[in-house]
PDB file with one MODEL, atoms N, CA, C and O in Angstrom:
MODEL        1
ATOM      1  N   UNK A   1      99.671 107.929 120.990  1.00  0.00           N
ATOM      2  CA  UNK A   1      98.707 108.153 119.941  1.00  0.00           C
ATOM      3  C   UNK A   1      98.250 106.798 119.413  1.00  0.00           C
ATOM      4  O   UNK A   1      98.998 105.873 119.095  1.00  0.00           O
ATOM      5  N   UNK A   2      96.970 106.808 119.365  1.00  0.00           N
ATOM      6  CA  UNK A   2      96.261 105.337 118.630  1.00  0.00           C
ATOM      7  C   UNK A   2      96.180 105.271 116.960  1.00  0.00           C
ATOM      8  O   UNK A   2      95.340 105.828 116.254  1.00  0.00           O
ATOM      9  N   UNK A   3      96.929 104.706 116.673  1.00  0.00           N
ATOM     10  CA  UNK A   3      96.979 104.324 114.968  1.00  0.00           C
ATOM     11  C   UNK A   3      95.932 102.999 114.421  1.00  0.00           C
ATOM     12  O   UNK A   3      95.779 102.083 115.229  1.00  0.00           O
ATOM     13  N   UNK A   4      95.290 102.906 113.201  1.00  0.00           N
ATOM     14  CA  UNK A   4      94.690 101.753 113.003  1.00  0.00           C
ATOM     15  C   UNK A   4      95.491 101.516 111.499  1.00  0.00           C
ATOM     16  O   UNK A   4      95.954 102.332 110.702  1.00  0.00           O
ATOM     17  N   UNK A   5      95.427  99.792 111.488  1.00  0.00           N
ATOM     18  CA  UNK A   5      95.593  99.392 110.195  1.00  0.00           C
ATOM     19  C   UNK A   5      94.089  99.489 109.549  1.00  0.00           C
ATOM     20  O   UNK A   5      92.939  99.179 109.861  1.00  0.00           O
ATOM     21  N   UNK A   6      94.895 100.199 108.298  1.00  0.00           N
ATOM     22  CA  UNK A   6      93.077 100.280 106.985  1.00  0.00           C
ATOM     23  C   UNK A   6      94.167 100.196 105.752  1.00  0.00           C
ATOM     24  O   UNK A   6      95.347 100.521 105.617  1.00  0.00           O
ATOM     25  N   UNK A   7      93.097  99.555 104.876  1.00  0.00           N
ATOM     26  CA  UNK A   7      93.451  98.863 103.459  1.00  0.00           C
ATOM     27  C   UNK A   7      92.657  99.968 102.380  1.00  0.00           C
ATOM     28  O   UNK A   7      91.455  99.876 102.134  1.00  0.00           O
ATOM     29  N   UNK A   8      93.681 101.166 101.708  1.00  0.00           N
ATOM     30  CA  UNK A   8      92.656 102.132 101.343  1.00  0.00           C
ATOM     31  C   UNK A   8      92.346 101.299  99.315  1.00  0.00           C
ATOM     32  O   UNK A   8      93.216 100.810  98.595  1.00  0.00           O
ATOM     33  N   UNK A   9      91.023 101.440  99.045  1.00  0.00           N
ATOM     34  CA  UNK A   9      90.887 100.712  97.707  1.00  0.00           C
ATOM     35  C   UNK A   9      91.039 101.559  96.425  1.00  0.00           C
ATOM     36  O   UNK A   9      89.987 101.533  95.786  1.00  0.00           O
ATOM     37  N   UNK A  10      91.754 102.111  95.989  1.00  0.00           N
ATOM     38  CA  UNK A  10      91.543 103.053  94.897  1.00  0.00           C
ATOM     39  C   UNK A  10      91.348 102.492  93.345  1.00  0.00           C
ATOM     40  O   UNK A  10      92.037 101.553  92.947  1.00  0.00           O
ATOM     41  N   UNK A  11      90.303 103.172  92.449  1.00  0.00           N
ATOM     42  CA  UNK A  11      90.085 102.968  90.956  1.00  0.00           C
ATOM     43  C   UNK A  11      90.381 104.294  90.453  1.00  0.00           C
ATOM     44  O   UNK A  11      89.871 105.333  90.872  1.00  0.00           O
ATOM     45  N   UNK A  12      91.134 104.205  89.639  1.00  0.00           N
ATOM     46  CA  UNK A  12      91.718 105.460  88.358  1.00  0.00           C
ATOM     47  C   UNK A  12      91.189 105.067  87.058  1.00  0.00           C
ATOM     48  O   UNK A  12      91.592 104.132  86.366  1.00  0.00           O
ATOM     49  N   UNK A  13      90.185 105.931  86.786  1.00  0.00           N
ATOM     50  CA  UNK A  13      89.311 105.735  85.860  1.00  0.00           C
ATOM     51  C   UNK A  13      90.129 107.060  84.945  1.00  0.00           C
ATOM     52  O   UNK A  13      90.326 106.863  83.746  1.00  0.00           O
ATOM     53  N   UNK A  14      90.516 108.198  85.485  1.00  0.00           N
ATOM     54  CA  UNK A  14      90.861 109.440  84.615  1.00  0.00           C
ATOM     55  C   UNK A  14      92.441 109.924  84.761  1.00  0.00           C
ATOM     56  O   UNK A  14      92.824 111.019  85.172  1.00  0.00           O
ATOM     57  N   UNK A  15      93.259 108.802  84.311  1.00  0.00           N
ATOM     58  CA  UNK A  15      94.951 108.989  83.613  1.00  0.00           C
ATOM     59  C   UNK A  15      95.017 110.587  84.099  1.00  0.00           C
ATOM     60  O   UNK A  15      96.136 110.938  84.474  1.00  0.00           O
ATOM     61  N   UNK A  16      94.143 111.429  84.136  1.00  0.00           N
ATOM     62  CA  UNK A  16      94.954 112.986  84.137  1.00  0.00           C
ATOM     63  C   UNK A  16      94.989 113.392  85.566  1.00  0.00           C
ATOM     64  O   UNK A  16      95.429 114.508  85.841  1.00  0.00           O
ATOM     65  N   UNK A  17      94.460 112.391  86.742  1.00  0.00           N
ATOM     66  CA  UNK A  17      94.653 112.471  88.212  1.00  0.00           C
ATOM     67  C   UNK A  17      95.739 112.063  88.882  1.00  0.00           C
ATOM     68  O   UNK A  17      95.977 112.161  90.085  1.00  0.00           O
ATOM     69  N   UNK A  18      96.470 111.533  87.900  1.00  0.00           N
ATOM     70  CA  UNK A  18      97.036 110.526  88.481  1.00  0.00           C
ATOM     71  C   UNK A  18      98.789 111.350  89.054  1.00  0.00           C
ATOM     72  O   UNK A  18      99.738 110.805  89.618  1.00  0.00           O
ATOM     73  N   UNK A  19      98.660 112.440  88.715  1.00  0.00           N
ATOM     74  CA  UNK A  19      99.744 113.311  89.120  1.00  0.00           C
ATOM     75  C   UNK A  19      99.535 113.687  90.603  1.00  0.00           C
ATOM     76  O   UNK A  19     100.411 113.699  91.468  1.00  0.00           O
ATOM     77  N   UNK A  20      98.375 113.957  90.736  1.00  0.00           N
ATOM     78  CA  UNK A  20      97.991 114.686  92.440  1.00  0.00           C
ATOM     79  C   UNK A  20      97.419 113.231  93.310  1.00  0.00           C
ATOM     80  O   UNK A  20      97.515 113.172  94.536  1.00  0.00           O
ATOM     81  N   UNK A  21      96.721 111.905  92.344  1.00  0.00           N
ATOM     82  CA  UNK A  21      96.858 111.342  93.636  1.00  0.00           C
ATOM     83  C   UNK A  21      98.395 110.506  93.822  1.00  0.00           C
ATOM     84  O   UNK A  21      98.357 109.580  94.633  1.00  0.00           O
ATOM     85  N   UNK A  22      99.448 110.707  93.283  1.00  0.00           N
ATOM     86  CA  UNK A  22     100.664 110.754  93.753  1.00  0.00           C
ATOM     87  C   UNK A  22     101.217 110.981  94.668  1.00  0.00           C
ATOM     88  O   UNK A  22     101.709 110.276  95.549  1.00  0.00           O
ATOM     89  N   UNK A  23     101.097 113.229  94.298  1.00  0.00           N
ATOM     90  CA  UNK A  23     101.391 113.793  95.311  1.00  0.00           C
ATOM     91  C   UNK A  23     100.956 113.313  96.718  1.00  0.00           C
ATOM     92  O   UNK A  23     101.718 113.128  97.666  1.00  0.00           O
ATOM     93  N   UNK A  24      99.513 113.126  96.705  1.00  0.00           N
ATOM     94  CA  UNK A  24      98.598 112.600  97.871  1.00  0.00           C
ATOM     95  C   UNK A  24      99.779 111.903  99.132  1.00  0.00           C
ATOM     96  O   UNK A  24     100.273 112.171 100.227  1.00  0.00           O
ATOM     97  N   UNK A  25      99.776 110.274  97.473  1.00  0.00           N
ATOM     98  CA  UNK A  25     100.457 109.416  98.719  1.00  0.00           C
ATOM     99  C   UNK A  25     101.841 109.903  99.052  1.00  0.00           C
ATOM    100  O   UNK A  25     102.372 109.584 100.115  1.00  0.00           O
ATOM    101  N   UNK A  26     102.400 110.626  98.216  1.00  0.00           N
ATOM    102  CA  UNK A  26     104.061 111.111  99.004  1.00  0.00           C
ATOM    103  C   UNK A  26     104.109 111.642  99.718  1.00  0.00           C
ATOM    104  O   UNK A  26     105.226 111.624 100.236  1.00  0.00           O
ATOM    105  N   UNK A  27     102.872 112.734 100.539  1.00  0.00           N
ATOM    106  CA  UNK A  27     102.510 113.430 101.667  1.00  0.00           C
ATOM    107  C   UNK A  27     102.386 112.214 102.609  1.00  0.00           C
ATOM    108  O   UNK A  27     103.275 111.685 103.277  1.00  0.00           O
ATOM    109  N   UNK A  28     101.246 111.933 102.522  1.00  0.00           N
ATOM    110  CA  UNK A  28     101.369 110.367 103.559  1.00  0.00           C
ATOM    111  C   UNK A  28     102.252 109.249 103.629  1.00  0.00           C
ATOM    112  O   UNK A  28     102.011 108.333 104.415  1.00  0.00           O
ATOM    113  N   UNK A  29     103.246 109.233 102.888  1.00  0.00           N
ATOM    114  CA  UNK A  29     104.184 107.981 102.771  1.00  0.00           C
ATOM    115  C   UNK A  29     104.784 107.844 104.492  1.00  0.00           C
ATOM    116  O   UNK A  29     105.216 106.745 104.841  1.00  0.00           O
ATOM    117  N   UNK A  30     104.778 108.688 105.223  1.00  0.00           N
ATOM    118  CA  UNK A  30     105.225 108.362 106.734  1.00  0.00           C
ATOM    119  C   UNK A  30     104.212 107.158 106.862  1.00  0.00           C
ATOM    120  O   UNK A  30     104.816 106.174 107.291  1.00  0.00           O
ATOM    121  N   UNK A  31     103.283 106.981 106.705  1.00  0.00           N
ATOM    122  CA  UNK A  31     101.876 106.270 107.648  1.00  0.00           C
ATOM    123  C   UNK A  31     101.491 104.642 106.373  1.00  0.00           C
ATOM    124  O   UNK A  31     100.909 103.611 106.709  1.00  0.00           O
ATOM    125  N   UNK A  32     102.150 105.020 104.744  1.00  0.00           N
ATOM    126  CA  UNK A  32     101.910 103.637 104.294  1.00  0.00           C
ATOM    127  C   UNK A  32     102.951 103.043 104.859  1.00  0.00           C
ATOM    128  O   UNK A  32     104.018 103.486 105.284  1.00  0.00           O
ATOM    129  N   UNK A  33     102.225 101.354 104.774  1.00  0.00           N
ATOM    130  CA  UNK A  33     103.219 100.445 105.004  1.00  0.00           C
ATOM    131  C   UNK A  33     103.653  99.430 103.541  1.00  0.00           C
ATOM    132  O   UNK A  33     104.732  98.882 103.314  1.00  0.00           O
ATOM    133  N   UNK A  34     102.399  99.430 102.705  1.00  0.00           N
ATOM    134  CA  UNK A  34     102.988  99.396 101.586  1.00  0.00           C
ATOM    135  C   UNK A  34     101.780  99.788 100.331  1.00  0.00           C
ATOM    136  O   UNK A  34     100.668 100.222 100.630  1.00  0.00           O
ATOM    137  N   UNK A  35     102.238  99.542  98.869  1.00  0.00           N
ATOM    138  CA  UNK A  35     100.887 100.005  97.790  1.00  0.00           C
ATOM    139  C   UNK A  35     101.291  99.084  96.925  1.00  0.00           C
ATOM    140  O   UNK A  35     102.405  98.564  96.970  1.00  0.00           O
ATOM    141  N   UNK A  36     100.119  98.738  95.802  1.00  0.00           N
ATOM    142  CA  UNK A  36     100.146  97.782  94.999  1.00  0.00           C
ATOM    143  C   UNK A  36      99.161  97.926  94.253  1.00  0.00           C
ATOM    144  O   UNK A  36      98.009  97.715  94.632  1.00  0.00           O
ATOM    145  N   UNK A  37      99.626  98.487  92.538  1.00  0.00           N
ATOM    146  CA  UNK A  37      98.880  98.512  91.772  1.00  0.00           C
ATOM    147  C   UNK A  37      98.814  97.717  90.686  1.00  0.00           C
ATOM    148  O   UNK A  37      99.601  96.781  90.547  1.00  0.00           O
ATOM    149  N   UNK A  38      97.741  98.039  89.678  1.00  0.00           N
ATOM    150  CA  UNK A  38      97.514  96.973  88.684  1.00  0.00           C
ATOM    151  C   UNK A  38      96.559  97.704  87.892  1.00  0.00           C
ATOM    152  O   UNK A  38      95.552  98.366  88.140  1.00  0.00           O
ATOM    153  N   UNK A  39      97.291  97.322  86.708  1.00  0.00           N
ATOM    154  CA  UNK A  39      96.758  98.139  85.732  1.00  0.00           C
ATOM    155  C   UNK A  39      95.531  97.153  85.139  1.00  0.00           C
ATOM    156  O   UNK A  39      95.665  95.930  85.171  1.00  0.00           O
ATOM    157  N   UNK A  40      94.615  97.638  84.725  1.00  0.00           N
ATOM    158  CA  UNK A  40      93.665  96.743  83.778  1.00  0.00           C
ATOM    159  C   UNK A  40      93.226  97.498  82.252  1.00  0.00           C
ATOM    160  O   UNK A  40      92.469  98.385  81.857  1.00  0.00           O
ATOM    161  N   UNK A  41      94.014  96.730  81.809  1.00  0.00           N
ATOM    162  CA  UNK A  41      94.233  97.409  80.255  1.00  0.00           C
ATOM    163  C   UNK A  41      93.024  97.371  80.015  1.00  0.00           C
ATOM    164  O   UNK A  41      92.472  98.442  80.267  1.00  0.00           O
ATOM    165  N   UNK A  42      92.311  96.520  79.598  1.00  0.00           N
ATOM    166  CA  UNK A  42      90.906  96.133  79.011  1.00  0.00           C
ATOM    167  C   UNK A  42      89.760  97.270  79.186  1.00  0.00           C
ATOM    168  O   UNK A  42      88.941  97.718  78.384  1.00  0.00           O
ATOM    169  N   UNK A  43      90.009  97.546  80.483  1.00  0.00           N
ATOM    170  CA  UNK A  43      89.110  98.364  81.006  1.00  0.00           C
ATOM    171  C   UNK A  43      89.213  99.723  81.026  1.00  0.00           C
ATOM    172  O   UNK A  43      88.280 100.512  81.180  1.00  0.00           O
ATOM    173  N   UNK A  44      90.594 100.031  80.834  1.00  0.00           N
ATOM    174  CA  UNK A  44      91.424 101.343  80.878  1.00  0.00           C
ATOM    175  C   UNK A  44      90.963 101.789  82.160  1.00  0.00           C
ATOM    176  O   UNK A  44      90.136 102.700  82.157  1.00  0.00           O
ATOM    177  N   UNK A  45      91.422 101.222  83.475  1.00  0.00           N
ATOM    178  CA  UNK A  45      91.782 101.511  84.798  1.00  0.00           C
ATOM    179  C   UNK A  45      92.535 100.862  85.296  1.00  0.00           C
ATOM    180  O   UNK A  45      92.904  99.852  84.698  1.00  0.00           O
ATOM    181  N   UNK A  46      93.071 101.173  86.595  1.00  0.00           N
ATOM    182  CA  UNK A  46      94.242 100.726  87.238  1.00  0.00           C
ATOM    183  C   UNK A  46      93.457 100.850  88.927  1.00  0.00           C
ATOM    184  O   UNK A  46      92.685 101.746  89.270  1.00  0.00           O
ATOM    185  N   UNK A  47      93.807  99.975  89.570  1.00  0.00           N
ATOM    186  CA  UNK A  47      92.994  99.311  90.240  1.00  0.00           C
ATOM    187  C   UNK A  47      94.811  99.900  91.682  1.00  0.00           C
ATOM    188  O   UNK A  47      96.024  99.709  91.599  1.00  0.00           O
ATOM    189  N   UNK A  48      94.298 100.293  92.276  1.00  0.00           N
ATOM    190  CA  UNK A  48      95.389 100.347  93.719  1.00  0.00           C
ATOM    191  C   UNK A  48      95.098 100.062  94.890  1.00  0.00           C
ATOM    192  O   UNK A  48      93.961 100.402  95.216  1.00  0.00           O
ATOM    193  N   UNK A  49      95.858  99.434  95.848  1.00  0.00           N
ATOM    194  CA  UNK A  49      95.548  99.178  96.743  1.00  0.00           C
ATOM    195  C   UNK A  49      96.539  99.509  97.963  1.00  0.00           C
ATOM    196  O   UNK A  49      97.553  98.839  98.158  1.00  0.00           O
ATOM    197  N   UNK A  50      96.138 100.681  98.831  1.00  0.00           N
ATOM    198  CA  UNK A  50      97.250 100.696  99.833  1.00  0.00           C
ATOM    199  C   UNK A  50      97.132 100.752 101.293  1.00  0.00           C
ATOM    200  O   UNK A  50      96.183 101.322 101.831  1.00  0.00           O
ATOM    201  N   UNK A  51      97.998 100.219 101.899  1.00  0.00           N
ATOM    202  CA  UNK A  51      98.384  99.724 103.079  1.00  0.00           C
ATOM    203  C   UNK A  51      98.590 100.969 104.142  1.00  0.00           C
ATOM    204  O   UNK A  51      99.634 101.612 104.034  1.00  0.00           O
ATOM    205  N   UNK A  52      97.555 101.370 105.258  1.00  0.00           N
ATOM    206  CA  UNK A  52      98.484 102.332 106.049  1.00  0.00           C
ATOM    207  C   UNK A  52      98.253 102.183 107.309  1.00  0.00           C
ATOM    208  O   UNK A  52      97.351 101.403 107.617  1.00  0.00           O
ATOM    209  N   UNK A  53      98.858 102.751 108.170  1.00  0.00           N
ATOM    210  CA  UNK A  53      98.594 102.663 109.529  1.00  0.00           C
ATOM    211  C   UNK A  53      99.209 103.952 110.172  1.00  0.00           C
ATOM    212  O   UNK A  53     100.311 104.493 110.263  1.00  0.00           O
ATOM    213  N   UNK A  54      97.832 104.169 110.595  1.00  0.00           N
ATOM    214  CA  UNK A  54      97.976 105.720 111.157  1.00  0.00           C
ATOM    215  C   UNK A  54      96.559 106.200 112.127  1.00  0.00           C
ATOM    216  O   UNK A  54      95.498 105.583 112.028  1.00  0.00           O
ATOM    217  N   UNK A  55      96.738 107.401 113.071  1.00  0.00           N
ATOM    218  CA  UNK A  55      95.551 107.669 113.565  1.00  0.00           C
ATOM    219  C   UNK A  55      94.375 107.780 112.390  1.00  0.00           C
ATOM    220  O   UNK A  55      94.658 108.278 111.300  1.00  0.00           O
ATOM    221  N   UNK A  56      92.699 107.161 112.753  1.00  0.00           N
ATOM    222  CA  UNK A  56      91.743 107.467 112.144  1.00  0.00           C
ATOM    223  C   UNK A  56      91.430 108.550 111.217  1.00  0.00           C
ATOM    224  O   UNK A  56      91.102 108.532 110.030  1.00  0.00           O
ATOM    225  N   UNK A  57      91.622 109.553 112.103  1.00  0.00           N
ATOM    226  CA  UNK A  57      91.648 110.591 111.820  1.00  0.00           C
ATOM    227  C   UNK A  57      92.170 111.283 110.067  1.00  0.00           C
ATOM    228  O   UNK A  57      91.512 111.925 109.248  1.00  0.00           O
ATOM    229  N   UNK A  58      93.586 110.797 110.036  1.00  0.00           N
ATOM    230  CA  UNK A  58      94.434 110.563 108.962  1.00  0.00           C
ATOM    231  C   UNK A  58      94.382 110.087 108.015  1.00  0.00           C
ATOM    232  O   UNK A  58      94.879 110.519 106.975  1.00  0.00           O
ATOM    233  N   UNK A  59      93.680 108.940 108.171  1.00  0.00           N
ATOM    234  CA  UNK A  59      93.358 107.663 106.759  1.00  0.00           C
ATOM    235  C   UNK A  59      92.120 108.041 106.592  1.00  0.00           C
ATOM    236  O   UNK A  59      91.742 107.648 105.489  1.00  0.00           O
ATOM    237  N   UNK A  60      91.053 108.789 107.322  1.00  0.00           N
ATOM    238  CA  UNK A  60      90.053 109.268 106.978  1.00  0.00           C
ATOM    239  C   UNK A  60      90.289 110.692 106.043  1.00  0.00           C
ATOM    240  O   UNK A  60      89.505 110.933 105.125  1.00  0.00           O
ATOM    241  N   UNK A  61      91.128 111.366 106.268  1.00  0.00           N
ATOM    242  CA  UNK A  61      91.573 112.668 105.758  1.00  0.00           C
ATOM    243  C   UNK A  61      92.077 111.986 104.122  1.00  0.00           C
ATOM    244  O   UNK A  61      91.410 112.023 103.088  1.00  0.00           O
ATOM    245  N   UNK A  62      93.224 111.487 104.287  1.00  0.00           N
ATOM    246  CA  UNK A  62      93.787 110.814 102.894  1.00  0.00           C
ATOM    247  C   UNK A  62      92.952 110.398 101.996  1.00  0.00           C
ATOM    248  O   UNK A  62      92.993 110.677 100.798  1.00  0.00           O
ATOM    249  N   UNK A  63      91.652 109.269 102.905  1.00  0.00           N
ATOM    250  CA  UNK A  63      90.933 108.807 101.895  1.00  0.00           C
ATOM    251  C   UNK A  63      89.926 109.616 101.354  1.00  0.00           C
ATOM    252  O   UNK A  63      89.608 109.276 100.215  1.00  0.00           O
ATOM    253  N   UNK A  64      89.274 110.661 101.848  1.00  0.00           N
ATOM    254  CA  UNK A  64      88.467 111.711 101.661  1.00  0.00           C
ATOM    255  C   UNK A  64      88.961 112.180  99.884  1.00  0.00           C
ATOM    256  O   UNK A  64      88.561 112.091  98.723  1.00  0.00           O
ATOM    257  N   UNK A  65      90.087 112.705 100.703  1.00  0.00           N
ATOM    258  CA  UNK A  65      91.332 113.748  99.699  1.00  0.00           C
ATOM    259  C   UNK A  65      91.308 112.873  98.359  1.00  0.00           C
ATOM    260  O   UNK A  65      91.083 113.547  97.353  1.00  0.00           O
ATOM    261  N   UNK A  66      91.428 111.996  98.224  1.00  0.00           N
ATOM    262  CA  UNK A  66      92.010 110.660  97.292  1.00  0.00           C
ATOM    263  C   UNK A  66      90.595 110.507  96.453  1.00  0.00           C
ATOM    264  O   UNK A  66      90.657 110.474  95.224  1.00  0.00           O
ATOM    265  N   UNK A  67      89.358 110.417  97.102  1.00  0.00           N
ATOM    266  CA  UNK A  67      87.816 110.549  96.410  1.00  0.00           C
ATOM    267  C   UNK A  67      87.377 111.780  95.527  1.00  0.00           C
ATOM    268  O   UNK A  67      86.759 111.732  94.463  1.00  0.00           O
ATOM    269  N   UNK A  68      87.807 112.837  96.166  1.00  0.00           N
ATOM    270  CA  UNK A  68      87.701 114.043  95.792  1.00  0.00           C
ATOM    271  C   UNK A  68      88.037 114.241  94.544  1.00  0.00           C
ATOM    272  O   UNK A  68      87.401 115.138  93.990  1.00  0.00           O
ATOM    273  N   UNK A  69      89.130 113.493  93.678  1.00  0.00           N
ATOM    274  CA  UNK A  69      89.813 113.341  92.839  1.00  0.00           C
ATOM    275  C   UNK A  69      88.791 113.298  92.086  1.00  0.00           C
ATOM    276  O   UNK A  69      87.799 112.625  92.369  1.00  0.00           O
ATOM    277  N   UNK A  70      88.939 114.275  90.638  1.00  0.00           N
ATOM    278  CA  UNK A  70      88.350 113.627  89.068  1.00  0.00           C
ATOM    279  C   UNK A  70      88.751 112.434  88.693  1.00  0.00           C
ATOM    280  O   UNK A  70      89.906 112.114  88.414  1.00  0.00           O
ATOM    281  N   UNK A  71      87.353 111.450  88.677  1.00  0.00           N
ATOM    282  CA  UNK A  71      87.827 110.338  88.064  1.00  0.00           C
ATOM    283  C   UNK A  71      88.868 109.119  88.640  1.00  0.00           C
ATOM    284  O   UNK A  71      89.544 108.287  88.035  1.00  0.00           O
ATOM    285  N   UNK A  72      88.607 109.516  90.691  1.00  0.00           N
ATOM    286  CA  UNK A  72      88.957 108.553  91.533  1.00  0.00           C
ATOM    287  C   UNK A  72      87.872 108.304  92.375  1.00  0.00           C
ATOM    288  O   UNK A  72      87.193 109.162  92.940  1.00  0.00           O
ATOM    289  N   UNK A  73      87.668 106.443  92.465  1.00  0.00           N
ATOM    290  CA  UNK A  73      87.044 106.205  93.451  1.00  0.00           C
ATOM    291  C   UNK A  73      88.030 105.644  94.798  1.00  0.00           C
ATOM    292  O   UNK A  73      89.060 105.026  94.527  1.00  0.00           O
ATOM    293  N   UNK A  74      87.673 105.883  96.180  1.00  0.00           N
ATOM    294  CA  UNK A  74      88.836 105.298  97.178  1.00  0.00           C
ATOM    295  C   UNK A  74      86.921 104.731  98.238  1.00  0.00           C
ATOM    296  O   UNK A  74      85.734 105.018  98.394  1.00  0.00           O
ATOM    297  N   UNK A  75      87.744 104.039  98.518  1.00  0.00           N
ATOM    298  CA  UNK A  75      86.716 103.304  99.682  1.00  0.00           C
ATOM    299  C   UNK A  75      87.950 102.790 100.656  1.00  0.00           C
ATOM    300  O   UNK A  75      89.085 102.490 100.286  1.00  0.00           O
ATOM    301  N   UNK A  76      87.434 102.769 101.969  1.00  0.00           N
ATOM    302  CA  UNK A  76      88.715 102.325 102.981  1.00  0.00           C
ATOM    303  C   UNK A  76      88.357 101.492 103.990  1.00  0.00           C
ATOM    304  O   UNK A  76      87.463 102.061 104.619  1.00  0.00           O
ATOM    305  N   UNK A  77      88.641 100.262 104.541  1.00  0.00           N
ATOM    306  CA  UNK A  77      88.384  99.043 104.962  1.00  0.00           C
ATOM    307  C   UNK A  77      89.265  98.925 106.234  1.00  0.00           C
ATOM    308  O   UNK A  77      90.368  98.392 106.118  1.00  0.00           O
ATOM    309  N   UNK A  78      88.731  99.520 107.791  1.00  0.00           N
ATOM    310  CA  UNK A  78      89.524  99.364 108.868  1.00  0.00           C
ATOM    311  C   UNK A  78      89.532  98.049 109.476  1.00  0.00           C
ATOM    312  O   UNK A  78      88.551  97.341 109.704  1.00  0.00           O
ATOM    313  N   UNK A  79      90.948  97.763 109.750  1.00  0.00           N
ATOM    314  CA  UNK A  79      90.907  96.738 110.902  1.00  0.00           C
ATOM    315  C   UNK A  79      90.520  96.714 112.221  1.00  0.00           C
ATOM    316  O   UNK A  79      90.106  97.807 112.607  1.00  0.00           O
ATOM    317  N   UNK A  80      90.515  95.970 112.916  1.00  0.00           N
ATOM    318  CA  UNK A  80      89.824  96.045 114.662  1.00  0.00           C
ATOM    319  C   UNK A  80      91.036  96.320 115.590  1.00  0.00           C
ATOM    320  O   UNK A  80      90.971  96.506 116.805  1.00  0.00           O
ATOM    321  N   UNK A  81      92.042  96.315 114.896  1.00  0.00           N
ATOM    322  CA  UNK A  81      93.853  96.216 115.537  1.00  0.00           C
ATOM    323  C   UNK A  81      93.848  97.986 115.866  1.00  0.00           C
ATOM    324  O   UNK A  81      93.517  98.787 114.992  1.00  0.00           O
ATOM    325  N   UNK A  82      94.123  98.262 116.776  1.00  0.00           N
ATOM    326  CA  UNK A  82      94.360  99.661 117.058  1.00  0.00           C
ATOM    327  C   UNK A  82      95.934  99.212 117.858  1.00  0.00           C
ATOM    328  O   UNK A  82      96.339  98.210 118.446  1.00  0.00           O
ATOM    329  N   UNK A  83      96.480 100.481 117.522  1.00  0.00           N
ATOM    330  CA  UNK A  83      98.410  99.989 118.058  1.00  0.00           C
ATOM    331  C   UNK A  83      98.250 101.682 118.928  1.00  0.00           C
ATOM    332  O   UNK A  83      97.396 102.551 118.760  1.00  0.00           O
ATOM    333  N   UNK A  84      99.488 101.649 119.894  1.00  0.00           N
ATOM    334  CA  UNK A  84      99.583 102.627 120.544  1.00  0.00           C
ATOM    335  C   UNK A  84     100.744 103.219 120.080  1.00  0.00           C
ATOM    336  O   UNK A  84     101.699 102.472 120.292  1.00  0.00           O
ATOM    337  N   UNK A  85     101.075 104.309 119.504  1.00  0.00           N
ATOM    338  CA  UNK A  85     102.444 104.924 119.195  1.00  0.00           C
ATOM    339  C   UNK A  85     103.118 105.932 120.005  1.00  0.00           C
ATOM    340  O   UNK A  85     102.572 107.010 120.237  1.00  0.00           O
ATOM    341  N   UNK A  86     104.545 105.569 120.549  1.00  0.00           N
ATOM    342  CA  UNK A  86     104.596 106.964 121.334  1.00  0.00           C
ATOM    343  C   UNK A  86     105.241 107.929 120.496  1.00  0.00           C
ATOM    344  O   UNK A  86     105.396 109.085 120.891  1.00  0.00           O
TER     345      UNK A  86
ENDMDL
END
């Protein structure tokens, strides 16, 4: 199976999502490799950024799922690295 590294970008603009896009990533936690957030007080958002590698297919599904969200934006940034998994 062909996996790609993608860098998914998430903004949490609405504190009351933030339960399901959780859930989200604990469904996918097989496929991150890592996440890193940051809160921005000022602005009252929190800014995330996570790491995955998995078929297209998948990080396209996640990131979809993750947009869908009230009051989430996700945009997702593939690499050219495709890996073969058996």
């Amino acid at each position: 199976m062909k996996t790609r590294i993608a860098l998914i970008g998430i903004i949490v603009e609405d504190m009351q999502s933030v339960e399901q896009l959780n859930q989200l990533l604990h469904t996918y936690s097989a496929h991150i490799i890592g996440r890193m957030g940051i809160p921005y007080r000022e602005q009252k958002v929190n800014i995330i950024s996570v790491a995955v590698d998995a078929p297209q297919d998948t990080i396209s599904a996640l990131s979809g799922k993750i947009g869908r969200l009230p009051g989430i934006t996700a945009k997702t940034v593939y690499s050219n690295i495709q890996n073969d998994r058996s």
